[in-house]
N, C-alpha and C positions, 0 to 999 in steps of 0.2 A: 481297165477292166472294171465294170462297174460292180458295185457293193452291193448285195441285199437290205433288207429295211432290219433284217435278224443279225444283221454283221457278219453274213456269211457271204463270200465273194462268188462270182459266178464265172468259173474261170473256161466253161463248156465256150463263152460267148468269143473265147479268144480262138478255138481248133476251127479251121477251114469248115465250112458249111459241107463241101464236096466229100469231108470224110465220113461223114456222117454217109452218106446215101452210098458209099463203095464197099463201106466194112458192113453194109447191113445183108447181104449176100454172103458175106463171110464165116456171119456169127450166127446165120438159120439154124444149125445146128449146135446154139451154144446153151440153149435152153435146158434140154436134159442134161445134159451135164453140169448145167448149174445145181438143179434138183438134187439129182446122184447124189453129187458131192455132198449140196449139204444134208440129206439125208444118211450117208455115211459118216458124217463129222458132228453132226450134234445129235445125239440119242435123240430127243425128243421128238425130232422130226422123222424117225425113225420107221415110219410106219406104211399098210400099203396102201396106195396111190390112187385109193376109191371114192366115192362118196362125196362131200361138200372138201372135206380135207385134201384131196389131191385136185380136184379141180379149184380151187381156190391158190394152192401153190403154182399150179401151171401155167392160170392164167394173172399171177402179180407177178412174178419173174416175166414173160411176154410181155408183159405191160412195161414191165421196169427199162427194160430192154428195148424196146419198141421208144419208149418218150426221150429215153435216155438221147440214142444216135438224132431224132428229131430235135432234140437240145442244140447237137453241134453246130455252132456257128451262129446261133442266137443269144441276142443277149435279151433276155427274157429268164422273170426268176419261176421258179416254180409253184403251179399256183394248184396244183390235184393232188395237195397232201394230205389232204382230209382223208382220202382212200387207204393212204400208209397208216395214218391214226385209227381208222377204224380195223384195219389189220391189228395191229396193237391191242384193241379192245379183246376182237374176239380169242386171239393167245390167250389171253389172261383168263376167259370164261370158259377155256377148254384144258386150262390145267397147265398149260406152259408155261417155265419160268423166265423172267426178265434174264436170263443171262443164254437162255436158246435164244432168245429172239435176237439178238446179238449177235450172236454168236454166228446166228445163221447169216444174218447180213455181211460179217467179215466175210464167212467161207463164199459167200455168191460174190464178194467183189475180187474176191482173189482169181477164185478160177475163170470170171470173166476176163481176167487182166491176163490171163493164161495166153487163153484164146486169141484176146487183142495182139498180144505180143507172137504169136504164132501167124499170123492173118499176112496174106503177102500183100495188103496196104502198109499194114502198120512197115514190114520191114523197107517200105521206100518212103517213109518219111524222116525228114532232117529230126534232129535229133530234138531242138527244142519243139517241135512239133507233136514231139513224144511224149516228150516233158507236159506241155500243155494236156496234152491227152490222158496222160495219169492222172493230172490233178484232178482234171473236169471229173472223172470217173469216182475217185474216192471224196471227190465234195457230195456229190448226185450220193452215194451212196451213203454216208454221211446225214444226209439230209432225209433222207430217208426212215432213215433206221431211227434217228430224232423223233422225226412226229408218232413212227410206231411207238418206241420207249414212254412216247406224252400219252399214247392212247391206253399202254399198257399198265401204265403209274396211276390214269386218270382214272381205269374201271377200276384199279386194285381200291383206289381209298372212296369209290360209291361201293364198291361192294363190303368193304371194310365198316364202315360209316353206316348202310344199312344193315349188318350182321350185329353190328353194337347196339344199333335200335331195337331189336329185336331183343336179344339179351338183355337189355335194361328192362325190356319191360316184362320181362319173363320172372329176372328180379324183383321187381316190383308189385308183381301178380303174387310170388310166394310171401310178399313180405306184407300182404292187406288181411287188415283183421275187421269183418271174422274170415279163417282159408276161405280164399276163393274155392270151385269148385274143382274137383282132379282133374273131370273133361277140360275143364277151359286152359288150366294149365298144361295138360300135355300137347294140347294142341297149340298154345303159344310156346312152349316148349319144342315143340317138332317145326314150326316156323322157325325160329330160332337155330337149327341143326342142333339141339342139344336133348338129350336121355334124361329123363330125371332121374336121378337114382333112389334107391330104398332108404339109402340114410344119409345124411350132408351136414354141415357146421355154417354158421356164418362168419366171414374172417370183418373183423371192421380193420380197415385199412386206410388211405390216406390215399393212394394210388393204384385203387381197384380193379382198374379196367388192365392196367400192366400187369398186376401180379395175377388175376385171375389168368393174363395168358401166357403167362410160364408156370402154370400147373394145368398139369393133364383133365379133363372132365370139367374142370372150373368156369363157374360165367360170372363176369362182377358190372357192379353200373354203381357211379358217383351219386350216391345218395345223402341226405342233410340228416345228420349233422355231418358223417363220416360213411370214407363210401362202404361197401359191404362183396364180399366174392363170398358166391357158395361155393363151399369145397365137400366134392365129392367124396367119400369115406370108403377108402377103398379094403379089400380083406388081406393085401399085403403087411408087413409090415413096412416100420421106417417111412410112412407120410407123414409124419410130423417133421422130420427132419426137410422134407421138399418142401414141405410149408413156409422152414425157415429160411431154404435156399432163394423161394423166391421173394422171400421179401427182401434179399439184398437189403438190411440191414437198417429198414423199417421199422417202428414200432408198431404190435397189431396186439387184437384183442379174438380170441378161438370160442362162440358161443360153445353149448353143450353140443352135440348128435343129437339131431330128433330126425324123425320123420315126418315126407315133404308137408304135411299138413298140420306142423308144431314150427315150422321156420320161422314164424313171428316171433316165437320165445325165445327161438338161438338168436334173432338180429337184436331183438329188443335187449337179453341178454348182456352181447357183443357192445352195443353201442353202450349201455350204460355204465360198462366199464372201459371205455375208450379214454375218455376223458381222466381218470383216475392213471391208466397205464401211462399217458403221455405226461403225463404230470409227475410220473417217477414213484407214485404212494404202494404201488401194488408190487412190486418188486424190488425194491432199495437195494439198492450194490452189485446188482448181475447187471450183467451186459445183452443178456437173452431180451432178441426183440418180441418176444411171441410171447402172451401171458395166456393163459385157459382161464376163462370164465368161471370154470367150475370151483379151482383153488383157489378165489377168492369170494365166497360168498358174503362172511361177516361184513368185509371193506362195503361190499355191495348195499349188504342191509342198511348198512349203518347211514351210505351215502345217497343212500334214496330217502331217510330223514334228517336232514342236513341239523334242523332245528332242534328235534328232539333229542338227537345224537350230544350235540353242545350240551343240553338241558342235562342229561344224561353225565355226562364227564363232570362238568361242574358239581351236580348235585355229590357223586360219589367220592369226588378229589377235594372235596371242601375240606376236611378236617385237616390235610396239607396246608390248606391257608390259613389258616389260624397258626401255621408255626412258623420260624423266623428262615428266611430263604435257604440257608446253605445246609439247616436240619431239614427242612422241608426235601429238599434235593435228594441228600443220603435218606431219608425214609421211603422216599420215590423207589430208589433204585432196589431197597431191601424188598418192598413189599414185591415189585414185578419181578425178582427174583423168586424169590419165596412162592409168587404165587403159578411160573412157571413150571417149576419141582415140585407142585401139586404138594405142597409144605413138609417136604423133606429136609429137614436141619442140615446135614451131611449135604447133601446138592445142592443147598441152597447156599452152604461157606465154599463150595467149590467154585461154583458160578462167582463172586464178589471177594473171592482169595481172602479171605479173613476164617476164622476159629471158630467152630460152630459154637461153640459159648459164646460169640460175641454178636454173632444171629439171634442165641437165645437173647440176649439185650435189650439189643435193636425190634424183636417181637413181643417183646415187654413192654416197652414204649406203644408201640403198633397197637396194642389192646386197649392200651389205656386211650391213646387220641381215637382210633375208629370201633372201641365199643364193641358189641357182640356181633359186628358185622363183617369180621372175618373169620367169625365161624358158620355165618348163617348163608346156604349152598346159592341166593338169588343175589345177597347183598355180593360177594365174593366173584360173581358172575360180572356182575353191574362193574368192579371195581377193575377186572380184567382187562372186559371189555372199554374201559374207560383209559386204562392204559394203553392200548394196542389203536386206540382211534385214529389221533396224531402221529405222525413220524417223529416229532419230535414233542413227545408229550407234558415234558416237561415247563415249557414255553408256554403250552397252551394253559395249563393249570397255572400261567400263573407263578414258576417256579423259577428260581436263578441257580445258577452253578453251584456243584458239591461245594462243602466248605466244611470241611472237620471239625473246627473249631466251635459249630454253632449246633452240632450234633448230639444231644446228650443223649443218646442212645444206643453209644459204641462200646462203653465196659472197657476200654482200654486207658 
């Protein structure tokens, strides 16, 4: 039995030639009933028998049926698959799904094998004659249903492929400054199949083009540095939570809501606190992949002057250097308490579990090293914010581990 060049055997080549030309009389009428059936058996074929859709069925079944019995008895591989492939194509741009098309090929080669087996050729052949006869038929069908499956896979990912081109660039038109104009976007917008809506966020994400499509209304395209999905803002609640679902456990960054002609702000936004989220500074100790832009402004401020931010820290944590490390440390910790409880004595020994007499100490010391400048509302700003820069700020100043011993500012 000779082989295909696809490694599929050709086993039509081994049934008598003569049965091919006996059962083709037999099976005249097997044509609708192959239809029927598979239009009772798979919904989608479901439909009536008019137009390009049922003449296109009546005659690839005929056909199939027709080349099929002409098979018997040749060895000869099959060479008019392109016709099943391009059946394949057109399922897929009419809406049918890869498992009807299938599906429908099972049901046509069963009830043909009905037939066959009801046909008074088939019942006066030997038995391996039978044998051969089945196989020729579920290979043929087989092979069949293949090249459709290739034609159906092959429209899905040009149509895929061009739907993302689209989308990218509909992304790309919201994200050019200064806005593009509304006409040109709705109309690459409606290229695209997508609505713009009245209000959207930009997500910077890492794997845009996925998570924009496990959220409802969303289009995303892999943009430099980090890609970006607009999300559509819907008047439900609990979208933030499908935000989170689809990131499957991604780190992301949620610009503010603007409207479509502020989307530079939200991407510009998003992205420039991408970098910052991924890096752990913007939320230390959650597990939450999702940060909002909006709740980190100062981070933002601070990290869009990188230079001046340093110059900033050093200039205000200097009189900590001037003290010997492990007092420096314990004054560190007093003042960013103290200065969180907005210099509440009481909250401020609650926070640092010590005596509020012993605060008062420690802020007696604090006077004398930084001067009138924790009472003065810019200096005291400066010093906050000089605290809260670093994650671990202590380090950055310059500062080494608590040590009590080097503290003379505890009254204890």
């Amino acid at each position: 039995m000779t082989t295909e060049p696809n490694g599929l055997e050709r086993p039509w080549a081994r049934v008598p030639s003569w049965v091919g030309a006996a059962l083709r009389p037999e099976l005249a009428g097997s044509t609708g009933d192959i239809i029927a059936a598979v239009r009772t058996e798979v919904s989608d074929f479901a439909r009536p028998m008019t137009g390009r859709f049922g003449t296109r069925i009546t005659e690839g079944v005929a056909v199939a049926l027709a080349q099929f019995l002409d098979l018997l008895g040749c060895d000869v591989p099959l060479v008019d698959l392109q016709v099943y492939r391009a059946l394949g194509q057109l399922e897929y741009r009419e809406g049918r799904t890869l498992a009807a098309l299938t599906s429908a090929y099972q049901v046509g080669s069963r009830t043909l094998w009905r037939h066959l087996g009801a046909s008074a050729t088939a019942r006066q052949l030997p038995p391996e004659v039978i044998f051969r006869l089945a196989e020729a038929l579920f290979t043929y069908i087989e092979e069949l249903s293949a090249a459709s499956v290739a034609g159906w896979t092959s429209e899905e990912s040009s149509q895929t492929g061009s739907a993302q081109t689209r989308r990218h660039a509909v992304v790309v038109l919201l994200a050019r400054r200064p806005p593009a104009p509304a006409a040109e976007v709705e109309s690459a917008a409606a290229a695209a199949g997508w609505k713009v809506p009245p209000r959207l966020a930009a997500l910077a994400v890492e794997d845009a083009v996925a998570v924009a499509n496990r959220l409802p209304g969303a289009i995303g395209a892999d943009l430099d540095p980090v890609g970006v999905v607009l999300v559509t803002m819907p008047d439900i609640g609990g979208w933030i939570d499908r935000v989170r679902t689809a990131l499957r456990g991604q780190p992301a960054v949620l610009g503010p809501t603007v409207a479509p002609a502020a989307v530079p702000r939200s991407i510009a936004r998003a992205q420039a606190a991408w970098p910052l989220h991924r890096a752990g500074q913007l939320q230390p100790g959650t597990r939450d992949p999702l940060a909002r832009s909006d709740e980190h402004l100062l981070a933002l401020l601070l990290a869009a002057e990188p230079e001046l931010t340093t110059e900033l820290c050093a200039r205000a944590l200097a009189p900590l250097r001037a003290m010997p490390e492990g007092a420096a440390a314990r004054a560190e910790e007093t003042l960013r308490a103290w200065l969180d409880a907005h210099g509440d004595i009481t909250a401020t020994a609650a926070a640092l579990h010590v005596h509020p007499q012993t605060v008062r100490y420690r802020l007696a010391g604090l006077r004398e090293t930084f001067g009138p400048a924790l009472d003065e509302p810019t200096s005291r700003l400066e010093l906050t914010v000089a605290l809260r820069t670093a994650s671990d700020p202590g380090r950055q100043a310059g500062l080494g581990p608590l040590d009590d011993a080097n503290f003379p500012l505890d009254g204890k």
